[in-house]
N, CA, C and O atoms as a DFTB+ gen file, in Angstrom:
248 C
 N C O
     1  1      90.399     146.898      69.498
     2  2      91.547     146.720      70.378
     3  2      92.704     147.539      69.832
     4  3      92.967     147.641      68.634
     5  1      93.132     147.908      70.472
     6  2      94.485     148.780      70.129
     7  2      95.963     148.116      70.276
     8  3      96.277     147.486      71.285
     9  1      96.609     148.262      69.466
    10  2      97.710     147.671      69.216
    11  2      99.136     148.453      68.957
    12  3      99.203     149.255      68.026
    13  1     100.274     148.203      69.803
    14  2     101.134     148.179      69.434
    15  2     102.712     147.619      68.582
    16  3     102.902     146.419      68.382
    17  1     103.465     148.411      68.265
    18  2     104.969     147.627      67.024
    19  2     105.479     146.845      68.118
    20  3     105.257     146.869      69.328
    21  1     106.247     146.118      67.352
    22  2     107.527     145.573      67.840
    23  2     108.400     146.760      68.993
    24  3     108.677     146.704      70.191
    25  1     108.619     147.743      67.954
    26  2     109.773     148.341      68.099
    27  2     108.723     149.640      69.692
    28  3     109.161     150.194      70.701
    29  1     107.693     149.590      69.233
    30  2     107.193     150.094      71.274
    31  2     106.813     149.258      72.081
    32  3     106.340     149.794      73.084
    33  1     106.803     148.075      72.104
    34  2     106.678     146.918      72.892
    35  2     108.186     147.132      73.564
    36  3     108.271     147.548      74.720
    37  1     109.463     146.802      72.716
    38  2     110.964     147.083      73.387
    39  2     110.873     148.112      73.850
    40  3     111.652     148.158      74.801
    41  1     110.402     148.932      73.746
    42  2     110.862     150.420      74.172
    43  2     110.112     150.813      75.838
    44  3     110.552     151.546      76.723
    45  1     108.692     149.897      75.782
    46  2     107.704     149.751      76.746
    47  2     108.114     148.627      77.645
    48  3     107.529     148.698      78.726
    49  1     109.015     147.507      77.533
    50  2     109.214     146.653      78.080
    51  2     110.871     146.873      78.746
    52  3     111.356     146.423      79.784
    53  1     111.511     147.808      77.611
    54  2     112.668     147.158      78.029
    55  2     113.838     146.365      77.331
    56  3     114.988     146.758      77.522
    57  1     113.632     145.408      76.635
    58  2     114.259     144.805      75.885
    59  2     114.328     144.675      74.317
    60  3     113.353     145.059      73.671
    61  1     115.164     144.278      73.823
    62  2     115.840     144.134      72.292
    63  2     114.251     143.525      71.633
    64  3     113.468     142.722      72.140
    65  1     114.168     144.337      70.204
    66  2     113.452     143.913      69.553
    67  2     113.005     142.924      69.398
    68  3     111.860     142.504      69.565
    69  1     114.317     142.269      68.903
    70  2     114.372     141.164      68.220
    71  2     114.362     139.784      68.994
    72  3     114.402     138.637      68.550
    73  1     114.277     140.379      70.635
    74  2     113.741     139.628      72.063
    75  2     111.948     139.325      72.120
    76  3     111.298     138.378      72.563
    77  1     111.618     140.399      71.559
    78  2     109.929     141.065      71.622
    79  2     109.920     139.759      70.156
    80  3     109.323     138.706      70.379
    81  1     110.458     139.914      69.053
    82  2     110.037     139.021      67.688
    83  2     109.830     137.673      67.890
    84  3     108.965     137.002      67.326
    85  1     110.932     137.137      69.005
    86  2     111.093     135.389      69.388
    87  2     109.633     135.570      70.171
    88  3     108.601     135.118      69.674
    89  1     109.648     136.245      71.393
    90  2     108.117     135.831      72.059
    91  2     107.032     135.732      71.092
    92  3     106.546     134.610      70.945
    93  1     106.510     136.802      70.331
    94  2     105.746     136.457      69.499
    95  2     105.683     135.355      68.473
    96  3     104.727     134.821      67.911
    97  1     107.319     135.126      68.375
    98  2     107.023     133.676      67.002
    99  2     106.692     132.452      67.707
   100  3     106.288     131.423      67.166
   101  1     106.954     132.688      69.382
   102  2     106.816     131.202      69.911
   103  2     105.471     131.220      70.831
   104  3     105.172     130.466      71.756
   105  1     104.567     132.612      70.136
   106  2     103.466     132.348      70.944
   107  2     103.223     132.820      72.266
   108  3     102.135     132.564      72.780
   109  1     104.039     133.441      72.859
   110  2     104.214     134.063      74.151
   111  2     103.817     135.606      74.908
   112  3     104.060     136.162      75.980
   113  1     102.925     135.961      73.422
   114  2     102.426     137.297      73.645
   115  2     100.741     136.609      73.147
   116  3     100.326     136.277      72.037
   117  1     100.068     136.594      74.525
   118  2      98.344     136.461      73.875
   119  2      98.201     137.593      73.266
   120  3      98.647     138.700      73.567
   121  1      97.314     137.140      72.061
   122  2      96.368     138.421      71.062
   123  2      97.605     138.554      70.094
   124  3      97.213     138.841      68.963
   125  1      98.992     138.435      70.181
   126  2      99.846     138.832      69.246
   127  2      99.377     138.447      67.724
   128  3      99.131     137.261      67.502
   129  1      99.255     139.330      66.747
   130  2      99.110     138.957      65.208
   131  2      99.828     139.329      64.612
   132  3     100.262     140.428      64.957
   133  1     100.317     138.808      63.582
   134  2     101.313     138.802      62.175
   135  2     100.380     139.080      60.991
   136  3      99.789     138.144      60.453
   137  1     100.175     140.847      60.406
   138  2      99.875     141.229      58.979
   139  2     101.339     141.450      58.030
   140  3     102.253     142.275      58.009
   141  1     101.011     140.336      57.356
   142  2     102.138     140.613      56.612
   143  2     103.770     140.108      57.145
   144  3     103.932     138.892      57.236
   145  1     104.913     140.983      57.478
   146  2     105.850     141.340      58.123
   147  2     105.490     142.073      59.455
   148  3     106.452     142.162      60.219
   149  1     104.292     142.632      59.917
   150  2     104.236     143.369      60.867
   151  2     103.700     142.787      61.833
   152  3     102.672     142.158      61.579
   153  1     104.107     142.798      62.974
   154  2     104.185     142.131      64.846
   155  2     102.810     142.741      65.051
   156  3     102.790     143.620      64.190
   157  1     101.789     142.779      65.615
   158  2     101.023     143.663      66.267
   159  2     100.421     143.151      67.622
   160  3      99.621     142.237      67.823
   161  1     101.046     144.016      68.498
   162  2     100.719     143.692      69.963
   163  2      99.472     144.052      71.224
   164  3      99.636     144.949      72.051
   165  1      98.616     143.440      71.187
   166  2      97.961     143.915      72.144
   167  2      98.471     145.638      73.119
   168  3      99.506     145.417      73.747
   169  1      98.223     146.378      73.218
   170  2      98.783     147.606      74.080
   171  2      98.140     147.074      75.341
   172  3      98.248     147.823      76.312
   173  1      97.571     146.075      75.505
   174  2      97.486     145.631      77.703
   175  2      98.469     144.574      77.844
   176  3      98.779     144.223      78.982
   177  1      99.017     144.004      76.798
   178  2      99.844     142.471      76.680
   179  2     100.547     143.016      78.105
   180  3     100.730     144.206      78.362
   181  1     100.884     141.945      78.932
   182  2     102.134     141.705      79.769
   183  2     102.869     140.941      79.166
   184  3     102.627     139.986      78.427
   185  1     104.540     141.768      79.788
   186  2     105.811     141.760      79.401
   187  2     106.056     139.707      79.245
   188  3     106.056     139.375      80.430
   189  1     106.152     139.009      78.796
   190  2     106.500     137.718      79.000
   191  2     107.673     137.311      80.283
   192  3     108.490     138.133      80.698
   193  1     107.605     136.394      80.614
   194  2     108.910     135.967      81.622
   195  2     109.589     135.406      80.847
   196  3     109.258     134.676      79.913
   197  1     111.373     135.967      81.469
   198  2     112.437     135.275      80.380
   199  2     112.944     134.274      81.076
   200  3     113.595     134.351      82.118
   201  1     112.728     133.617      80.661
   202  2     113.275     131.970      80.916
   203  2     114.710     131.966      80.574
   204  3     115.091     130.796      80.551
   205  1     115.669     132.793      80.297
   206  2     116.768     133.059      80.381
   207  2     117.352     133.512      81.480
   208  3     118.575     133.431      81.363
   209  1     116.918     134.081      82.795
   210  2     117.407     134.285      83.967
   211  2     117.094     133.315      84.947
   212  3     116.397     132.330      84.705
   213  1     117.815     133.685      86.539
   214  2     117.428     133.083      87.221
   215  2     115.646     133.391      87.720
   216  3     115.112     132.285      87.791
   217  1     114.977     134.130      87.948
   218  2     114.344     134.651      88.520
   219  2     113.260     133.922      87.031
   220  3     112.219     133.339      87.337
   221  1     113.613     134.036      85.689
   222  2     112.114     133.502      84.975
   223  2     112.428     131.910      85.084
   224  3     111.461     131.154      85.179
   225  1     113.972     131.279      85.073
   226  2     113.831     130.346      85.470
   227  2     112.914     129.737      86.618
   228  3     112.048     128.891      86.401
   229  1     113.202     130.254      87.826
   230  2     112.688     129.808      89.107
   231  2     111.033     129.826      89.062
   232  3     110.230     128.971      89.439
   233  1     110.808     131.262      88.394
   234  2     109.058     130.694      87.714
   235  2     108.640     129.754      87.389
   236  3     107.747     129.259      88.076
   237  1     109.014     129.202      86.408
   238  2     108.565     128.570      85.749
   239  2     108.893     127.008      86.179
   240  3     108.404     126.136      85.460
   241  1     109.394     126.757      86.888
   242  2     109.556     125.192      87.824
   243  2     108.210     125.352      88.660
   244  3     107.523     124.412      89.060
   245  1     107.980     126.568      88.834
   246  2     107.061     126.415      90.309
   247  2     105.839     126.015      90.177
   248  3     105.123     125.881      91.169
């Protein structure tokens, strides 16, 4: 499987790193693994929904 950083996940998604670090610590990226210090992301992962807007809010009630 091929894997991408942290830092091309943000760059591929869109958002702050350190946005990409919380999904993964809370489990929100399937396949995500931790070697060491290093994030490693699935390269098919879909982007997570942010439950910080209206629109990932309204998801996630439904």
């Amino acid at each position: 499987m091929d894997y991408m950083t942290i830092k091309e996940a943000s760059e591929k998604w869109g958002v702050s790193a350190r946005q990409i670090n919380y999904y993964c610590v809370d489990g929100r990226i399937p396949g995500a693994l931790k070697m060491a210090t290093l994030w490693l992301i699935p390269k098919d992962a879909k982007k997570p929904v942010d439950g910080r807007t209206k629109q990932g809010r309204a998801l996630k009630h439904e």
